[in-house]
C-alpha positions in Angstrom: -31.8 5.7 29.8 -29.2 8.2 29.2 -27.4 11.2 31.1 -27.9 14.5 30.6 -24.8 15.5 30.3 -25.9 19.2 30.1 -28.6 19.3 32.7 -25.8 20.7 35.4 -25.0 23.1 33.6 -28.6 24.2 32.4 -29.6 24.3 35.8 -26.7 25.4 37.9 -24.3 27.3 35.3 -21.0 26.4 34.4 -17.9 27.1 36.6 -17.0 30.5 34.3 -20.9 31.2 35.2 -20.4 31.0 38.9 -16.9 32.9 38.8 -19.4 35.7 38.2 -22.3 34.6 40.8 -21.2 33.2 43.6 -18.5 34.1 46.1 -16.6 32.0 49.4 -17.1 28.3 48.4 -14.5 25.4 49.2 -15.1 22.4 46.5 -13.8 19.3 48.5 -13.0 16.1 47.8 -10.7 13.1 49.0 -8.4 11.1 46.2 -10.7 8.3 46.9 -13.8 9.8 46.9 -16.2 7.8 44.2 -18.1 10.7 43.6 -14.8 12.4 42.8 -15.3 12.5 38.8 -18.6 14.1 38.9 -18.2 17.1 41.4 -15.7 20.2 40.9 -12.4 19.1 40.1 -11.0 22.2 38.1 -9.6 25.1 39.9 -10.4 28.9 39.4 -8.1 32.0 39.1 -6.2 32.3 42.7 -7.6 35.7 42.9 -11.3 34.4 42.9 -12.6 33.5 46.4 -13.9 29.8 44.7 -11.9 27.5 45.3 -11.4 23.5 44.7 -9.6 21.0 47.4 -8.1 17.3 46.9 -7.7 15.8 50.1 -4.9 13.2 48.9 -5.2 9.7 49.9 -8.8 11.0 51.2 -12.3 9.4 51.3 -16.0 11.0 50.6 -16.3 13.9 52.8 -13.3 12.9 54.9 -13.1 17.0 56.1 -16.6 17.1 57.5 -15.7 14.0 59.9 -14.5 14.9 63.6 -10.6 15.6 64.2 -8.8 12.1 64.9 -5.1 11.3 66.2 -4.6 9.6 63.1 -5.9 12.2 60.9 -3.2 13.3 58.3 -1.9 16.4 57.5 -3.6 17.5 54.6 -6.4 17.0 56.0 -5.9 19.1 58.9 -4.9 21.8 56.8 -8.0 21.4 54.4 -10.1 21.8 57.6 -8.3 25.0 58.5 -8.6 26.5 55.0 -12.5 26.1 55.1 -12.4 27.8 58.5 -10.9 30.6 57.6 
């Protein structure tokens, strides 16, 4: 068996696609996040409301996990940023 290493885009469009599309999405994703390489890593034009966010030293879907006293600073900022 082999990927289809076109089918995302097929189905979904590429990123210039959704520059045209779509509107108010945050792409997140921690350092360590395994499924890091196949999500959106690129960023768009800092006028365009899309927009892609490495949590460093972060884990899968670190962001979406309740506030913690040990929680660092980028990641309190990346949860303020998709508040907003």
């Amino acid at each position: 068996i082999y990927p289809d290493r076109q089918h995302f885009a097929m189905r979904y469009g590429t990123p210039q696609d959704w520059l045209t599309t779509t509107s108010n999405i945050v792409w997140t994703q921690g350092e360590y996040d395994p499924w890091r390489g196949g999500g959106v890593v690129t960023g768009f034009d800092s006028s365009s409301s899309l927009h892609v966010l490495t949590i460093p030293k972060g884990a899968h879907h670190l962001d979406l996990f309740f506030s913690h006293e040990n929680d660092t600073q980028e990641v309190i900022d990346v949860r303020k940023f998709e508040m907003q």
